[in-house]
N, CA, C and O atoms as a GROMACS GRO file, in nm:
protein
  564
    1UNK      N    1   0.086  -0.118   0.000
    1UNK     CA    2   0.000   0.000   0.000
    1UNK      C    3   0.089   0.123   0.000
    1UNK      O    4   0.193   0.138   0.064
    2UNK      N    5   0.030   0.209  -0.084
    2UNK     CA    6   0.118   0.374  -0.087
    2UNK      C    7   0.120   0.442   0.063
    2UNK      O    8   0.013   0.441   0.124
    3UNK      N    9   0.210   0.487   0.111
    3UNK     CA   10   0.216   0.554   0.204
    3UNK      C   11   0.126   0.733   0.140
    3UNK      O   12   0.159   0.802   0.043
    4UNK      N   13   0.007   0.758   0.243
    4UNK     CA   14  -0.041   0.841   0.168
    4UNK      C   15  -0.065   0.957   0.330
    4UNK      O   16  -0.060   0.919   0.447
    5UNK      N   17  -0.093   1.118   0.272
    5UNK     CA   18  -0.083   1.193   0.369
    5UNK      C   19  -0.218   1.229   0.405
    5UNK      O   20  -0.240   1.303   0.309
    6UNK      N   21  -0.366   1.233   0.498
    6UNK     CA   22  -0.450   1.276   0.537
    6UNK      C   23  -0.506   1.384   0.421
    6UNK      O   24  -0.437   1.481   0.390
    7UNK      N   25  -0.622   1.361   0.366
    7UNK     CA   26  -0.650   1.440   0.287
    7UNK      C   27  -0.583   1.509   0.166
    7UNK      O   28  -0.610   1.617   0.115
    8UNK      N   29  -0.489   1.420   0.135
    8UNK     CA   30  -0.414   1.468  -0.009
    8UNK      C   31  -0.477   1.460  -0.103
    8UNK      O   32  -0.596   1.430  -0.103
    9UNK      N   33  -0.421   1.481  -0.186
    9UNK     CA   34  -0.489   1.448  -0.344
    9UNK      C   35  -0.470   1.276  -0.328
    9UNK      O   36  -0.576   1.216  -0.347
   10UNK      N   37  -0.375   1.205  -0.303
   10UNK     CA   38  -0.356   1.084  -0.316
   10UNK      C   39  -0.423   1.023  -0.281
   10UNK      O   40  -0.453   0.915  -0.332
   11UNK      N   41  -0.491   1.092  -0.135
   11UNK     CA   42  -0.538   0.964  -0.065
   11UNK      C   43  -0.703   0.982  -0.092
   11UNK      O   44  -0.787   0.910  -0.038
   12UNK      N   45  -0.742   1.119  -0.212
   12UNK     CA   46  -0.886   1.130  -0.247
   12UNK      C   47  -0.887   0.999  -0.309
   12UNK      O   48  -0.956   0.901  -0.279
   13UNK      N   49  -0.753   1.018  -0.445
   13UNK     CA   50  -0.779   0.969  -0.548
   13UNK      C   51  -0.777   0.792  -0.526
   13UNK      O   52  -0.831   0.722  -0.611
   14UNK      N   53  -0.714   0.733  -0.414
   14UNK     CA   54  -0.742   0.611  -0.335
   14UNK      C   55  -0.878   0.566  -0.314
   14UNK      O   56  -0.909   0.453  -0.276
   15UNK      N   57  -0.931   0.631  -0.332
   15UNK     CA   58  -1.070   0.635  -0.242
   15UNK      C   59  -1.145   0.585  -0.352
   15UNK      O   60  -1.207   0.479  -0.348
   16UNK      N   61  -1.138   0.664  -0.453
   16UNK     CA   62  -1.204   0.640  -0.589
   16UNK      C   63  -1.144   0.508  -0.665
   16UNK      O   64  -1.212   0.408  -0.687
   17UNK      N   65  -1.027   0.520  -0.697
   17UNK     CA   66  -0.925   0.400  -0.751
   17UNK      C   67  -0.985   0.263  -0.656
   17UNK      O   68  -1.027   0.164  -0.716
   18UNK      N   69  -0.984   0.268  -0.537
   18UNK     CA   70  -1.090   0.148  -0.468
   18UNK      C   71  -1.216   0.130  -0.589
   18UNK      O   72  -1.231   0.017  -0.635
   19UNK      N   73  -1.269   0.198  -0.618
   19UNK     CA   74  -1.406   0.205  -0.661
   19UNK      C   75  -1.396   0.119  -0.797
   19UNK      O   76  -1.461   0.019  -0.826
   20UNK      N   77  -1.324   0.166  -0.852
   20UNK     CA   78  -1.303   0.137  -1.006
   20UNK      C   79  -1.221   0.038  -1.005
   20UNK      O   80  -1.193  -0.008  -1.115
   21UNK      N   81  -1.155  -0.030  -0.874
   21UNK     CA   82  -1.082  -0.153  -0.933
   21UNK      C   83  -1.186  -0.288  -0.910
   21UNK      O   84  -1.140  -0.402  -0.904
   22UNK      N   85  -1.288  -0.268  -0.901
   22UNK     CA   86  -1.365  -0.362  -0.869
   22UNK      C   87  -1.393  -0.440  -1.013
   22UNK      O   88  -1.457  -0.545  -1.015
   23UNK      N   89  -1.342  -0.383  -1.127
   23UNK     CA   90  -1.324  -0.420  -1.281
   23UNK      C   91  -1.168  -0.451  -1.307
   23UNK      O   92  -1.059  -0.401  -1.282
   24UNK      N   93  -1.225  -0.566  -1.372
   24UNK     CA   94  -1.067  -0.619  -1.435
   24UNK      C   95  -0.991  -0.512  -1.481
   24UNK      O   96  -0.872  -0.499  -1.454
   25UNK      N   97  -1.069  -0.422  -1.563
   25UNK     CA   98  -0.997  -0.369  -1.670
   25UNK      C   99  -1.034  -0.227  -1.582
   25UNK      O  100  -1.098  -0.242  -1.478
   26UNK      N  101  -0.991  -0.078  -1.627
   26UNK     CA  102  -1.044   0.008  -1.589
   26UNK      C  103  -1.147   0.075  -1.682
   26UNK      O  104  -1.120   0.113  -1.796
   27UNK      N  105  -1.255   0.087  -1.627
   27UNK     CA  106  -1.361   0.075  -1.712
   27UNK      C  107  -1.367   0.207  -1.826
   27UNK      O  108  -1.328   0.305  -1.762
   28UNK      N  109  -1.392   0.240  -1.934
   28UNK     CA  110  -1.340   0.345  -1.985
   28UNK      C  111  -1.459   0.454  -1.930
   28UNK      O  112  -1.414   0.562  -1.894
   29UNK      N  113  -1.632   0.432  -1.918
   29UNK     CA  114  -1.708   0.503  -1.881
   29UNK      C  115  -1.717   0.545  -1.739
   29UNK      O  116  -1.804   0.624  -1.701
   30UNK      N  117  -1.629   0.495  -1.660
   30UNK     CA  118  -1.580   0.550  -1.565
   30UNK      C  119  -1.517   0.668  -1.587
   30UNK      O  120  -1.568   0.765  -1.531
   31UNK      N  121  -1.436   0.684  -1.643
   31UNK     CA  122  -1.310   0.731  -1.659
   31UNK      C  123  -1.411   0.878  -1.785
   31UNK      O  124  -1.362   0.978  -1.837
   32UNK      N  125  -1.518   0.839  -1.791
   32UNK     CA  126  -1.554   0.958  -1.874
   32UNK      C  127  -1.635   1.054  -1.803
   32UNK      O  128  -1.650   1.174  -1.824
   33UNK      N  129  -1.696   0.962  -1.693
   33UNK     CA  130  -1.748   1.032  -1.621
   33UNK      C  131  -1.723   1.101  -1.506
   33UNK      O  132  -1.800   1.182  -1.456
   34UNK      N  133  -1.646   1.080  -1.476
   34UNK     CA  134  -1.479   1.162  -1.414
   34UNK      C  135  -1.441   1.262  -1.462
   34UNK      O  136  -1.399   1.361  -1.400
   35UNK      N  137  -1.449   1.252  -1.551
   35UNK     CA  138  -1.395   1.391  -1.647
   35UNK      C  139  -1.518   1.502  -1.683
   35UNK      O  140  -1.501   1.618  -1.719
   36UNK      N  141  -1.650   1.428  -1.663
   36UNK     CA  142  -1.791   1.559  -1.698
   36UNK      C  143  -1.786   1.583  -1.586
   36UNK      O  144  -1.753   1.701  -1.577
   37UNK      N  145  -1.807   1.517  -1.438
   37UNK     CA  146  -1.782   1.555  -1.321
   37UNK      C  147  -1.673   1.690  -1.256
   37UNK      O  148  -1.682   1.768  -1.160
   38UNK      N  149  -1.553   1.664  -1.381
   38UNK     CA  150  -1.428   1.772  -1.330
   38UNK      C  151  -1.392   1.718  -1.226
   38UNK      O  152  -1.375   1.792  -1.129
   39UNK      N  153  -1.364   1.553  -1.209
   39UNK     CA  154  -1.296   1.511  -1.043
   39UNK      C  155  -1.189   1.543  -1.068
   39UNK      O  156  -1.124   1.627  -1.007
   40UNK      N  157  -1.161   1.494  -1.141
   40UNK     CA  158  -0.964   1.534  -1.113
   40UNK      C  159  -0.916   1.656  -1.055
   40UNK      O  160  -0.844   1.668  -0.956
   41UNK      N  161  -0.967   1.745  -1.130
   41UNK     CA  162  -0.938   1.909  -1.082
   41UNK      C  163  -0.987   1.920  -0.934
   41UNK      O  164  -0.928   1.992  -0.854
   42UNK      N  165  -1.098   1.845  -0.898
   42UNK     CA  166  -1.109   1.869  -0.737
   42UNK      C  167  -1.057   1.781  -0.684
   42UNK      O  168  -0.982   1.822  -0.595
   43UNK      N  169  -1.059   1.674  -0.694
   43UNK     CA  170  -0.956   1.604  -0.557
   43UNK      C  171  -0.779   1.656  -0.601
   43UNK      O  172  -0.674   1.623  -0.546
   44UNK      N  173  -0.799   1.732  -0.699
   44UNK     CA  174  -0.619   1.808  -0.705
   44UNK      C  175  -0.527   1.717  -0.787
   44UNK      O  176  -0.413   1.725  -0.742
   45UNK      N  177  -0.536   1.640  -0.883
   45UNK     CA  178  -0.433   1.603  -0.946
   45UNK      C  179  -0.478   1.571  -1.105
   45UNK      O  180  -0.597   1.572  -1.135
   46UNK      N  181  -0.408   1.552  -1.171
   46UNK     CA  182  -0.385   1.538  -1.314
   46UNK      C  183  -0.485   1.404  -1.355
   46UNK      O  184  -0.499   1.319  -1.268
   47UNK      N  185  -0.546   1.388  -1.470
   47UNK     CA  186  -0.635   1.268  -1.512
   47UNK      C  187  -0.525   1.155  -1.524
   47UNK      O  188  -0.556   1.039  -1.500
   48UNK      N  189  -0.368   1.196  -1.568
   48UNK     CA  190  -0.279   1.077  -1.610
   48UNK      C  191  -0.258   1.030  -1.455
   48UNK      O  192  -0.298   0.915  -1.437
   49UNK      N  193  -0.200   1.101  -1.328
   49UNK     CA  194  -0.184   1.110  -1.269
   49UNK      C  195  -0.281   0.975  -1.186
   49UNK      O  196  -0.236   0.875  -1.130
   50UNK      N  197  -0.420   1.015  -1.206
   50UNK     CA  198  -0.509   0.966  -1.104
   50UNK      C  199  -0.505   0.790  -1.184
   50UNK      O  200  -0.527   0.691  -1.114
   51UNK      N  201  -0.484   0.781  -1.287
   51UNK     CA  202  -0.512   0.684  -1.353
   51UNK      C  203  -0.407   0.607  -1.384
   51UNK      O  204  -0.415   0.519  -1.470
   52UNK      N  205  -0.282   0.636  -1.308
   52UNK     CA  206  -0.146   0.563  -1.255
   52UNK      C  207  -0.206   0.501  -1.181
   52UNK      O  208  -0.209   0.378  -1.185
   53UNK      N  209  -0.290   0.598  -1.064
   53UNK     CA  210  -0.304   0.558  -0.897
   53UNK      C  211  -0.396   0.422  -0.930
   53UNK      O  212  -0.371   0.307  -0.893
   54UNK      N  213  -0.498   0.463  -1.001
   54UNK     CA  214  -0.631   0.366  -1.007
   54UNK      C  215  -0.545   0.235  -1.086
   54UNK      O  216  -0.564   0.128  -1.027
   55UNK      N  217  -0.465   0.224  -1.193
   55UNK     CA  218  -0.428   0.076  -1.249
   55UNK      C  219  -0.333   0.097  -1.126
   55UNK      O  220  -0.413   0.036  -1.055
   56UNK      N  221  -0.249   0.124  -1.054
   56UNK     CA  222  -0.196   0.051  -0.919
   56UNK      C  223  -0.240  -0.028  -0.824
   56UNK      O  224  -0.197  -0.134  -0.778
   57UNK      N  225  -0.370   0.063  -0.790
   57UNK     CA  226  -0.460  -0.017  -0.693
   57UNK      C  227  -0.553  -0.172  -0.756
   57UNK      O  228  -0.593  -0.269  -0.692
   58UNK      N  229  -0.565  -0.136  -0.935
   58UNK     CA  230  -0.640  -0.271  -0.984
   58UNK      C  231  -0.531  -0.378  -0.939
   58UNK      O  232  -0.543  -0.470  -0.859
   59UNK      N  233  -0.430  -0.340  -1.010
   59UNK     CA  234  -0.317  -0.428  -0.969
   59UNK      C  235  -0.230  -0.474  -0.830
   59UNK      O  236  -0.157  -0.574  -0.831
   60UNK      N  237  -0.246  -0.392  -0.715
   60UNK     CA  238  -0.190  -0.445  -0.617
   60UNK      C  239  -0.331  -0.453  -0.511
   60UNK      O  240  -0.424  -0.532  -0.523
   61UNK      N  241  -0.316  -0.345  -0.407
   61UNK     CA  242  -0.311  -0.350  -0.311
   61UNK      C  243  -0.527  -0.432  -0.313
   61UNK      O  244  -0.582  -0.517  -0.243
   62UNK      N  245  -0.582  -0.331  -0.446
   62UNK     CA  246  -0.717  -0.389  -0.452
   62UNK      C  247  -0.778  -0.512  -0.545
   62UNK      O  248  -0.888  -0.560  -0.570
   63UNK      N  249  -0.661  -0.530  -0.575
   63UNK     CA  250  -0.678  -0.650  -0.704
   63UNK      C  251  -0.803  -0.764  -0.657
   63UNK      O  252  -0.872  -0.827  -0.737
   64UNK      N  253  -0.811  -0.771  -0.554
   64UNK     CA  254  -0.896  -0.868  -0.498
   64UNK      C  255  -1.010  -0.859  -0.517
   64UNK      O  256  -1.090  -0.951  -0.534
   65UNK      N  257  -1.029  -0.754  -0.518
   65UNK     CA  258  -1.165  -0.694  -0.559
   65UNK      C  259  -1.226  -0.749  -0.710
   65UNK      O  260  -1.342  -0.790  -0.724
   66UNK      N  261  -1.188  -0.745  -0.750
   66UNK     CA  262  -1.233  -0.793  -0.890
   66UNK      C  263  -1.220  -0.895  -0.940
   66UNK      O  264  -1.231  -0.918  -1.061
   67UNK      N  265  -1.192  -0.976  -0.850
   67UNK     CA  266  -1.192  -1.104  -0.837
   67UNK      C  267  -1.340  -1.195  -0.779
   67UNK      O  268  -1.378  -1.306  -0.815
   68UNK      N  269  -1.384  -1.130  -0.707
   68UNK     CA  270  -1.550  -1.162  -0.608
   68UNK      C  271  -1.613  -1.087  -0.608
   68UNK      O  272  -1.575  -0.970  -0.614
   69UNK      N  273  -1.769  -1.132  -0.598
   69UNK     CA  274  -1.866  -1.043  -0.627
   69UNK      C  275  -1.940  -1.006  -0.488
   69UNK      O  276  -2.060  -0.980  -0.489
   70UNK      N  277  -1.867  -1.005  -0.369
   70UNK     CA  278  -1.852  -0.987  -0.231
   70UNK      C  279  -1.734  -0.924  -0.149
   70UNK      O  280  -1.620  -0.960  -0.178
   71UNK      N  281  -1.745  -0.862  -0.082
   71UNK     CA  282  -1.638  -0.813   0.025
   71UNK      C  283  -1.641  -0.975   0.087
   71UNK      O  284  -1.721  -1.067   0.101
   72UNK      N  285  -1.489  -0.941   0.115
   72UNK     CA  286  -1.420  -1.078   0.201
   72UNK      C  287  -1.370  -1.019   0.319
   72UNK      O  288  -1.358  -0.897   0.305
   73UNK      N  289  -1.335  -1.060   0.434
   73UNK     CA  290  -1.332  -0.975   0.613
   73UNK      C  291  -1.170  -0.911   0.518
   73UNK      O  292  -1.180  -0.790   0.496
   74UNK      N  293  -1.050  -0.968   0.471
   74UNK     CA  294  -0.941  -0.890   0.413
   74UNK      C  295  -0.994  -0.786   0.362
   74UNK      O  296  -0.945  -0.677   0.393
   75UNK      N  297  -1.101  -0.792   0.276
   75UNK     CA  298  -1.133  -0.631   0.190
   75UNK      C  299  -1.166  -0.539   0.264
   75UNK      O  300  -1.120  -0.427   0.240
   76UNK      N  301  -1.252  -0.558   0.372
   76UNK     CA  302  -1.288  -0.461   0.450
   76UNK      C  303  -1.155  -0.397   0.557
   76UNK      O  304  -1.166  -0.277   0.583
   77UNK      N  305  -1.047  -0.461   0.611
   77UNK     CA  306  -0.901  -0.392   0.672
   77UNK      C  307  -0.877  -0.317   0.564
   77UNK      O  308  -0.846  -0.200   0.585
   78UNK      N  309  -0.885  -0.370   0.411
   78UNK     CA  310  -0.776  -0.248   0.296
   78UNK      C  311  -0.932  -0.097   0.280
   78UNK      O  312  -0.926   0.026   0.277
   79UNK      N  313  -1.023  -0.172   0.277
   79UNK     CA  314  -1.104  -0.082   0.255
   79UNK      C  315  -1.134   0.022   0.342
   79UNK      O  316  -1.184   0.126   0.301
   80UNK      N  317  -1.096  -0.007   0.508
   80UNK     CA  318  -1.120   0.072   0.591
   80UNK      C  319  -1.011   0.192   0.606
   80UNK      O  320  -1.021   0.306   0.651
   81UNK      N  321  -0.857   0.091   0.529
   81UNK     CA  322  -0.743   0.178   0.553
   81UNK      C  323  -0.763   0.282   0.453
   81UNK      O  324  -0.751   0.400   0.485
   82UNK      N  325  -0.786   0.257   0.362
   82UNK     CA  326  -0.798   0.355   0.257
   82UNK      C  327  -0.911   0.490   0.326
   82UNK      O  328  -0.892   0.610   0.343
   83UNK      N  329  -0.997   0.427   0.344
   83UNK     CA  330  -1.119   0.531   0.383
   83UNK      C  331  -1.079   0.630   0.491
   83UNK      O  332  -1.133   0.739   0.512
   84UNK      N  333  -0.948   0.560   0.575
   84UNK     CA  334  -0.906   0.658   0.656
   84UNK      C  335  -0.827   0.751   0.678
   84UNK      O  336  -0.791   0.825   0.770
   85UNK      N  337  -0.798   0.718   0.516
   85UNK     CA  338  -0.675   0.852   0.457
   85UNK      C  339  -0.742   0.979   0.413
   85UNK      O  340  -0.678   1.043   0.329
   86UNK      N  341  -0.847   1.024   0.448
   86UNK     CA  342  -0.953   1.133   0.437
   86UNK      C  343  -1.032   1.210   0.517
   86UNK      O  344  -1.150   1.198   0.486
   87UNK      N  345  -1.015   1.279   0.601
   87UNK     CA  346  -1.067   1.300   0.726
   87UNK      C  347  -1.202   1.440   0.739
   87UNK      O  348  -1.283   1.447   0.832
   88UNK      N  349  -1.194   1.522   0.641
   88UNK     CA  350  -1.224   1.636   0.620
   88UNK      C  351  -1.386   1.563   0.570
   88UNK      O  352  -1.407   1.477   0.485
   89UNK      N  353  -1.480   1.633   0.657
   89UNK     CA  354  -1.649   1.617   0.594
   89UNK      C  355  -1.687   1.656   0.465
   89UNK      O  356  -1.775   1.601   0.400
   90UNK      N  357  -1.584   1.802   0.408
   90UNK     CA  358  -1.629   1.827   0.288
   90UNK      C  359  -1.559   1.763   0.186
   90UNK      O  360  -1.603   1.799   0.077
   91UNK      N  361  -1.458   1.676   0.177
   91UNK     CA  362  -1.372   1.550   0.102
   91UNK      C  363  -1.465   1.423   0.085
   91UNK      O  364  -1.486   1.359  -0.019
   92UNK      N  365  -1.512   1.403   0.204
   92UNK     CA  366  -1.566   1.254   0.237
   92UNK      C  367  -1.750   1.280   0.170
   92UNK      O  368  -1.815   1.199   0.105
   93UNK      N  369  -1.776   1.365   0.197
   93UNK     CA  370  -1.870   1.397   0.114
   93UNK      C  371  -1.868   1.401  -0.036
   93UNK      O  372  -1.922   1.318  -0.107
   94UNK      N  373  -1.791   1.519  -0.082
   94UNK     CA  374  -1.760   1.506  -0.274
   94UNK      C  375  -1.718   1.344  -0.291
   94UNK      O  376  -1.782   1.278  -0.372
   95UNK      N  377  -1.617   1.283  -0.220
   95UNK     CA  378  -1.615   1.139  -0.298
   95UNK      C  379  -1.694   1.041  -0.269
   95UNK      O  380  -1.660   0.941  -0.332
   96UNK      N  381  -1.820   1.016  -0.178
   96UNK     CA  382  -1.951   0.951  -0.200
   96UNK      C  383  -2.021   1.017  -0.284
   96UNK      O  384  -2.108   0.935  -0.313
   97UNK      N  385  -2.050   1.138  -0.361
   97UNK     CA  386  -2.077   1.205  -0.452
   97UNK      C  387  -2.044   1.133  -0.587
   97UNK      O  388  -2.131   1.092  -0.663
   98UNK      N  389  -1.886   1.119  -0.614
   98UNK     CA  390  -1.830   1.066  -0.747
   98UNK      C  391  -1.850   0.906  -0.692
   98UNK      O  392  -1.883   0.816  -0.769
   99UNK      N  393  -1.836   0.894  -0.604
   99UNK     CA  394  -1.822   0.742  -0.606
   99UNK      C  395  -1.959   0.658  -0.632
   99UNK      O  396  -1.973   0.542  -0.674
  100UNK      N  397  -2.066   0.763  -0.591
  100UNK     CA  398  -2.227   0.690  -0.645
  100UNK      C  399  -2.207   0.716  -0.834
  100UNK      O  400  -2.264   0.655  -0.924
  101UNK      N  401  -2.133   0.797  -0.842
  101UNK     CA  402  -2.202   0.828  -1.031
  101UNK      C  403  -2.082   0.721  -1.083
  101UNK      O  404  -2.103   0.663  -1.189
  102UNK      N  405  -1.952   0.694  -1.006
  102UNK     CA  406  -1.855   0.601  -1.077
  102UNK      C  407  -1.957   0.462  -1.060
  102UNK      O  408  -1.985   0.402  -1.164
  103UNK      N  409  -2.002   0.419  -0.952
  103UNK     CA  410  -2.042   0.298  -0.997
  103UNK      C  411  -2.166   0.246  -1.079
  103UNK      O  412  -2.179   0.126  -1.106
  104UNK      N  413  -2.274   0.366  -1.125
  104UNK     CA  414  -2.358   0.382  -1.166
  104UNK      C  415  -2.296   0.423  -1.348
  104UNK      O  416  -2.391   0.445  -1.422
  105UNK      N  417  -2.176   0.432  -1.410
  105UNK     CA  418  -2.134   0.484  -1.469
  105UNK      C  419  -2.194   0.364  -1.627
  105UNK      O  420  -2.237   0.394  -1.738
  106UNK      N  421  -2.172   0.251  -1.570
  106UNK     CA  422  -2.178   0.150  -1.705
  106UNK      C  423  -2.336   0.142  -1.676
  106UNK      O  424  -2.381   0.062  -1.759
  107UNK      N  425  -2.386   0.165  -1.637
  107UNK     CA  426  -2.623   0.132  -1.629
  107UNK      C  427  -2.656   0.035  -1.494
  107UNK      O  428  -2.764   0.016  -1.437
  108UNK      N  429  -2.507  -0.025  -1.464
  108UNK     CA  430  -2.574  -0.118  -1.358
  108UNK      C  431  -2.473  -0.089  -1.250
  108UNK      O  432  -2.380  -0.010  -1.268
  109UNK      N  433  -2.497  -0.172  -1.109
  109UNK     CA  434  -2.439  -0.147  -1.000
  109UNK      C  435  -2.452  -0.287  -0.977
  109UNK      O  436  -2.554  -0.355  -0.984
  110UNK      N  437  -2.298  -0.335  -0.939
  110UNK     CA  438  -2.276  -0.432  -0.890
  110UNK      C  439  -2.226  -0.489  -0.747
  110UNK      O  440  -2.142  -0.428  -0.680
  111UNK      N  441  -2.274  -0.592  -0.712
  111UNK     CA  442  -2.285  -0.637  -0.603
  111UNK      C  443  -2.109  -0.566  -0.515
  111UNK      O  444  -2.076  -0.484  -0.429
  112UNK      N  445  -2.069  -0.627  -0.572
  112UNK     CA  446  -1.957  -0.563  -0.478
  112UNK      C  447  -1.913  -0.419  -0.485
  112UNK      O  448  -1.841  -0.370  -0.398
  113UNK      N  449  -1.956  -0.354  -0.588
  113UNK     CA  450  -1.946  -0.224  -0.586
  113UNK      C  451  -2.033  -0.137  -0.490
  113UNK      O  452  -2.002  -0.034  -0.429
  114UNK      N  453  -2.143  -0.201  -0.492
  114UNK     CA  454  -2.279  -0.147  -0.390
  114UNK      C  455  -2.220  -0.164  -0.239
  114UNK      O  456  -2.222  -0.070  -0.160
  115UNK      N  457  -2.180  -0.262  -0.215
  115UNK     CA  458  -2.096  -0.332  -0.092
  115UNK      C  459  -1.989  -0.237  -0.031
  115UNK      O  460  -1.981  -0.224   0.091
  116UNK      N  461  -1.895  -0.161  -0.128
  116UNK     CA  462  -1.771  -0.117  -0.127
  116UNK      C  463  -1.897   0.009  -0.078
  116UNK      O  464  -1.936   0.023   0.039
  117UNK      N  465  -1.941   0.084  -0.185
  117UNK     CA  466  -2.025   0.249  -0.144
  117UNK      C  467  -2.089   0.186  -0.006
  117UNK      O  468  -2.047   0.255   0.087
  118UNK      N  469  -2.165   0.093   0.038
  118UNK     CA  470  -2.222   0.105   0.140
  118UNK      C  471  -2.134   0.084   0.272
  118UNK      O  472  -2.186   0.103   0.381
  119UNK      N  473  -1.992   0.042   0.262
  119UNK     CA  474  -1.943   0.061   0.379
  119UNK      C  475  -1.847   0.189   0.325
  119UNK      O  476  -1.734   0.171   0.368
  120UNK      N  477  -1.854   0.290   0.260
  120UNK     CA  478  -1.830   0.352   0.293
  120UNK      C  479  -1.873   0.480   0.328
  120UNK      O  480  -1.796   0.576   0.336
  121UNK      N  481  -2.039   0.487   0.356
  121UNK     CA  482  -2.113   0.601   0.375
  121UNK      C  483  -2.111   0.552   0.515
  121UNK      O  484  -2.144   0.640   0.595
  122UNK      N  485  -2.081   0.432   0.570
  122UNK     CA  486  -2.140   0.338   0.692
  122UNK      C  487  -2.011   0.432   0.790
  122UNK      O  488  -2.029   0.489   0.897
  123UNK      N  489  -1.859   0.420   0.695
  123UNK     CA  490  -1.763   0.420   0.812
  123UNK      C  491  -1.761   0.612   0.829
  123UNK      O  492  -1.732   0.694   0.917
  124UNK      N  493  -1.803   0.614   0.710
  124UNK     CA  494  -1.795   0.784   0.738
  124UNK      C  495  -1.945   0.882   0.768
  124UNK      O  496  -1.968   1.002   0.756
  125UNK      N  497  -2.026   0.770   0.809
  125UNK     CA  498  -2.167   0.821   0.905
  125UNK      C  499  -2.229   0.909   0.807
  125UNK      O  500  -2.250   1.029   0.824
  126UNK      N  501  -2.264   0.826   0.683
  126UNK     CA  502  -2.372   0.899   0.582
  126UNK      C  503  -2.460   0.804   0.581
  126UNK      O  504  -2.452   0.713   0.663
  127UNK      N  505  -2.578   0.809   0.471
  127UNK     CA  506  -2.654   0.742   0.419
  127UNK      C  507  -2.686   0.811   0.308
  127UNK      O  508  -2.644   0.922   0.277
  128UNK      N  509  -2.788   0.721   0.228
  128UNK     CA  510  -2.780   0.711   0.063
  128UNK      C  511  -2.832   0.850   0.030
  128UNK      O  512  -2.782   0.929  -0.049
  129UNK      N  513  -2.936   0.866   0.100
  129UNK     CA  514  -3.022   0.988   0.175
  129UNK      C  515  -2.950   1.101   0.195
  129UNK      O  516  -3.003   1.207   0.164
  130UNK      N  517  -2.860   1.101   0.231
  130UNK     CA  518  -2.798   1.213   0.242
  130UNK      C  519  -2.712   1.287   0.153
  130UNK      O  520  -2.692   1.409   0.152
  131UNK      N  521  -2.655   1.185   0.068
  131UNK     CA  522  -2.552   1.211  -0.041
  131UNK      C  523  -2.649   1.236  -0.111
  131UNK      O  524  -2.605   1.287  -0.214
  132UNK      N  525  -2.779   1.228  -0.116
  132UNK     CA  526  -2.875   1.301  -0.243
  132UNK      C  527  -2.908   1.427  -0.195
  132UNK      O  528  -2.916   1.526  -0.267
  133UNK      N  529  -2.923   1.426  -0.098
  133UNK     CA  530  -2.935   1.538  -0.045
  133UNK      C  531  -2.836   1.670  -0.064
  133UNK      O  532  -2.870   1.782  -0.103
  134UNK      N  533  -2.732   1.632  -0.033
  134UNK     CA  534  -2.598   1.686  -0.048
  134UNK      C  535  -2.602   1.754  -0.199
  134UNK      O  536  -2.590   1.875  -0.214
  135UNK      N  537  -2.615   1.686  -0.279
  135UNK     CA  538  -2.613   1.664  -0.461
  135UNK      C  539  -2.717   1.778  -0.450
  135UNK      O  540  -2.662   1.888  -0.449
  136UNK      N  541  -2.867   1.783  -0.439
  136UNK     CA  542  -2.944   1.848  -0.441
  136UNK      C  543  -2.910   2.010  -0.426
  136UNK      O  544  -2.919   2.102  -0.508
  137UNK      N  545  -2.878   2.008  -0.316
  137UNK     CA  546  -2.830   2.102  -0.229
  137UNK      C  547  -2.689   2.198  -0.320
  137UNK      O  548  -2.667   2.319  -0.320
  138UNK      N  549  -2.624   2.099  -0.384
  138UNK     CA  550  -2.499   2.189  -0.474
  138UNK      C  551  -2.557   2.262  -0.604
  138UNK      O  552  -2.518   2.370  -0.650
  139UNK      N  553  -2.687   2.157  -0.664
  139UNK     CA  554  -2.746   2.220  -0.752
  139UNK      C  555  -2.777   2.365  -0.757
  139UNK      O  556  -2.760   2.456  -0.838
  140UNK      N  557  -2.846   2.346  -0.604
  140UNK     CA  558  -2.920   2.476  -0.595
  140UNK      C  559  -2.823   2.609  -0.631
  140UNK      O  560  -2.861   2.702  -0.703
  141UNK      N  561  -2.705   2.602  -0.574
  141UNK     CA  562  -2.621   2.689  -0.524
  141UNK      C  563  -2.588   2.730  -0.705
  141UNK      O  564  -2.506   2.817  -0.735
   0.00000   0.00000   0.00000
């Protein structure tokens, strides 16, 4: 695992790269919808940049993931570590934001992807409810 600093760009873009390695491959409509979103520019780093991070994580530390169509008790230690490289409400918020439209990105939501978003609104004391809310709420503005 990358040694990463509290709320960096790295440890946004971790957060997300979890999300998307739940696919063998990195999905390309992910990766487009990332870009209508403008994530890169807010969690702070470059599209090449983030998409080093994300084929790192398919390949190491989350590879597992895309292997089962379930969290295994191992996924949830990498999943929790990751989640805890983010500490800031208005961070942890925008990436349950991208992280509902990344997994919603290809028409369907899959079991372990749903699994992955729901423990992580769980460890960072949201609900589904609220991140719509949230969304709503930016519209307005």
């Amino acid at each position: 695992m990358h040694t990463k600093t509290t709320d960096s760009p790295i440890a946004m873009a971790h957060v997300l790269a979890m999300i998307m390695a739940t696919h063998a491959e990195i999905d390309p409509r992910e990766v487009r919808m990332l870009e209508d979103l403008d994530a890169f520019k807010r969690i702070g780093m470059s599209k090449a940049e983030f998409l080093r991070v994300a084929d790192d994580y398919r390949n190491g530390a989350c590879k597992a993931l895309s292997g089962h169509d379930w969290l295994h008790l191992d996924d949830l230690e990498v999943i929790d570590e990751i989640l805890d490289g983010v500490s800031d409400t208005n961070h942890r918020l925008l990436l349950c934001r991208l992280a509902g439209c990344i997994i919603t990105a290809d028409g369907r939501v899959r079991e372990v992807e749903s699994a992955i978003y729901d423990r992580m609104l769980l460890h960072w004391g949201y609900t589904r409810s609220s991140v719509v809310q949230a969304i709503l709420a930016a519209r307005v503005r």
